[in-house]
N, C-alpha and C positions, 0 to 999 in steps of 0.2 A: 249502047253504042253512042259515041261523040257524035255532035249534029256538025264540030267542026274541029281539029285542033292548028293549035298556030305554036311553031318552036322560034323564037327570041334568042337572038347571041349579042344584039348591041344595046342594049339596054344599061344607060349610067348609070352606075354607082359612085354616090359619091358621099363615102361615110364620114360622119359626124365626128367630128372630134372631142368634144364635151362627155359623148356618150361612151367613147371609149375612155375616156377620165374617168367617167360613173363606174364603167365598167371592173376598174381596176382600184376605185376604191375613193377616189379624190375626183378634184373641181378643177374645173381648168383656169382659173383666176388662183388657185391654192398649191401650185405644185412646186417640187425646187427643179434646178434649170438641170438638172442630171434626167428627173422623170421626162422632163419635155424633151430633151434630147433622144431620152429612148423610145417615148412615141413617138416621135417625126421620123425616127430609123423604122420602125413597125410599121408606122404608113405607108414609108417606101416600096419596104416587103411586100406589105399587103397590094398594094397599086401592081409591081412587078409579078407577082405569082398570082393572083387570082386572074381568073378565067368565065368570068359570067354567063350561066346558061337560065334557061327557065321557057317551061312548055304549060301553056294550060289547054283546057280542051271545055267546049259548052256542050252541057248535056241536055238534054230534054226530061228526063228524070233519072232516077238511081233507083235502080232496085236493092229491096234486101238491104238497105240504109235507114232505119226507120229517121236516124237526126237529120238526115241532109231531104225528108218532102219540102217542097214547096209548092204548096198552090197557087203561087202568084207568076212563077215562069221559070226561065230555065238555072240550073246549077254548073258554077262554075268549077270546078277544079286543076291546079294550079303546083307545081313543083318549081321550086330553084334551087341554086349551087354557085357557089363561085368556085368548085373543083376539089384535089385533092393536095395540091403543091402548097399550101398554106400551111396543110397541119405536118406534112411531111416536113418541112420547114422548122414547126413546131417541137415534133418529132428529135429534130438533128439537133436543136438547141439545149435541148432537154438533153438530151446525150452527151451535149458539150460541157453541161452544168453553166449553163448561161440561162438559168430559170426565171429570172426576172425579163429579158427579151422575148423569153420563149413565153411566160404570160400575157407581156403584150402583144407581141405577133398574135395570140390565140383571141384576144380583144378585138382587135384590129377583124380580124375576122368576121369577129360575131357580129360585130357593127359593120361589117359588108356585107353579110347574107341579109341582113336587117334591113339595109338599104336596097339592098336587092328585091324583096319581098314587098318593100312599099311602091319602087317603081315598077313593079309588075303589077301590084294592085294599079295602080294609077293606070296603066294603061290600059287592061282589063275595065274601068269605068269609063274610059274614052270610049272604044271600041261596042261596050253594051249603050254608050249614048246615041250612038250612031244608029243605032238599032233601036232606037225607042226605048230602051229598057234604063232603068234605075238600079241600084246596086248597094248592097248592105257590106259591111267591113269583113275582111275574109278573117277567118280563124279557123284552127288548127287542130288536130287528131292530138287526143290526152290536155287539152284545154276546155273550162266550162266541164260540160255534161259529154261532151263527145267524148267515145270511150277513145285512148289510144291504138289497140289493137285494132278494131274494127275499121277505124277511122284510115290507117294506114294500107290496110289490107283492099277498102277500097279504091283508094286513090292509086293505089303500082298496081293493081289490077288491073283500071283502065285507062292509064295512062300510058305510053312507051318514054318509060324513064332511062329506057340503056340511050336513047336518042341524046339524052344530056349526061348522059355518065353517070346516069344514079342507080342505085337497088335497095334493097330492105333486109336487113337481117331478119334472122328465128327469134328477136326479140322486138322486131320492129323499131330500131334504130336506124333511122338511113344512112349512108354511103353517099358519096363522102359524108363527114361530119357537119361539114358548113353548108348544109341545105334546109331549106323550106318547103313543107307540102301543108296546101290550106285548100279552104272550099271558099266560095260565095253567092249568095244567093240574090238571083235577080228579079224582076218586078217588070208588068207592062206598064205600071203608072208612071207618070212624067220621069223621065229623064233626072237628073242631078247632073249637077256640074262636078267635075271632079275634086274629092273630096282633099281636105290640107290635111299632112300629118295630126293625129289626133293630138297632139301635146299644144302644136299649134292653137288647137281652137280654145284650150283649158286657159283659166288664170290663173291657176298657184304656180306665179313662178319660183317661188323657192323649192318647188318639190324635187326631192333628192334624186328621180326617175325620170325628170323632165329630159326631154331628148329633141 
C-alpha cells in the first residue's frame, strides 16, 4: 500500500525542439525551411491537443518485486500521459495521406511525454528533498534488467491509473500511447539538489542523441 500518492495536471511541458529534429532524422541547424515549417505546425498541434496528466505514489516497500528492493528507503512509482488527442490526430493524418505531418505530430509527442517525465522526475526530487531523502534517476519496465511484463504489472496494480486516463493492455503496452510509467529509488542519506537533464551534465556535444 502507498504511504502517499499525489495526482499532478499542471506540470510544464515544454518540448525540445533539437530533439524532435533528432527524432525525425536531422539537426536543427540542417533542415530546409519546408521541414521547419512543418515542425512549428506539429508544435502547435502538439501544444493544442496534449493534456498533461501524471500520478506517483511513495511506497515503503514492494512486494513480489525482486528489481525494485531497496534497503536504503522508500520506492517511488510514477505514471504519465499527455492523453489520447495527439495520436487520434496522428491517426486522421495518416488517413488523410499527410504522412510526413502525421510523423511529426507523432515526434512532437514523444518529445512531450519526454518532457513530461523529466518534470515529474524533477519534482518527485523536490518533494523526497523535503523529506530528507536523496533520489536516484527513475527508469522504466523493459529497460536494463527489469523485465517489461512484471515491471508494468506492478506499477497499474498499484497505482490508480483510470485517475489520469491510462490502462495496460494483454501485452502490456499502455494506453494512451504517449505515456510513461517508471520507478525510483530513494535514500535517507543527504538530500541532492535536483538533478539537470542528464545530457546537460555530459560533454560530447556532438552526440547525435544529445537532447
Amino acid at each position: 500500500m502507498a504511504i502517499s500518492l499525489h495526482y499532478i495536471d499542471d506540470l510544464s511541458v515544454v518540448p525540445r525542439i533539437q530533439e524532435v529534429y533528432r527524432l525525425l532524422g536531422g539537426r536543427e541547424d540542417d533542415v530546409s525551411e519546408k521541414m521547419r515549417d512543418m515542425v512549428e505546425h506539429a508544435m502547435l498541434a502538439g501544444h493544442h491537443l496534449a493534456r498533461p496528466r501524471a500520478l506517483f505514489g511513495f511506497f515503503e516497500r514492494i512486494e513480489n518485486e525482486p528489481f525494485l528492493r531497496n534497503d536504503e528507503g522508500p520506492i517511488i512509482l510514477g505514471i504519465c500521459t499527455i492523453g489520447s488527442a495527439l495520436e487520434e490526430e496522428v491517426r486522421e493524418l495518416t488517413r488523410k495521406n499527410q504522412l510526413a505531418l502525421a510523423t511529426a505530430v507523432d515526434a512532437v509527442g514523444s518529445e512531450m511525454v519526454e518532457s513530461l517525465a523529466d518534470a515529474l522526475e524533477t519534482h518527485i526530487c523536490k518533494e523526497a528533498a523535503m523529506q530528507g531523502l536523496s533520489s536516484r534517476p527513475r527508469f522504466s519496465p523493459g529497460y536494463g534488467d527489469w523485465p517489461l511484463d512484471s515491471g508494468q504489472k506492478t506499477i497499474f496494480s498499484l497505482l490508480p491509473a483510470h485517475r489520469v486516463g491510462m490502462s495496460l493492455s494483454d501485452t502490456f503496452l499502455m494506453n494512451p500511447l504517449k505515456s510513461i510509467s517508471f520507478a525510483m529509488k530513494l535514500s535517507t542519506s543527504a538530500p541532492t539538489e535536483p538533478r539537470a537533464p542528464k545530457c546537460a551534465l555530459c560533454d560530447e556535444g556532438t552526440c547525435p542523441y544529445r537532447r
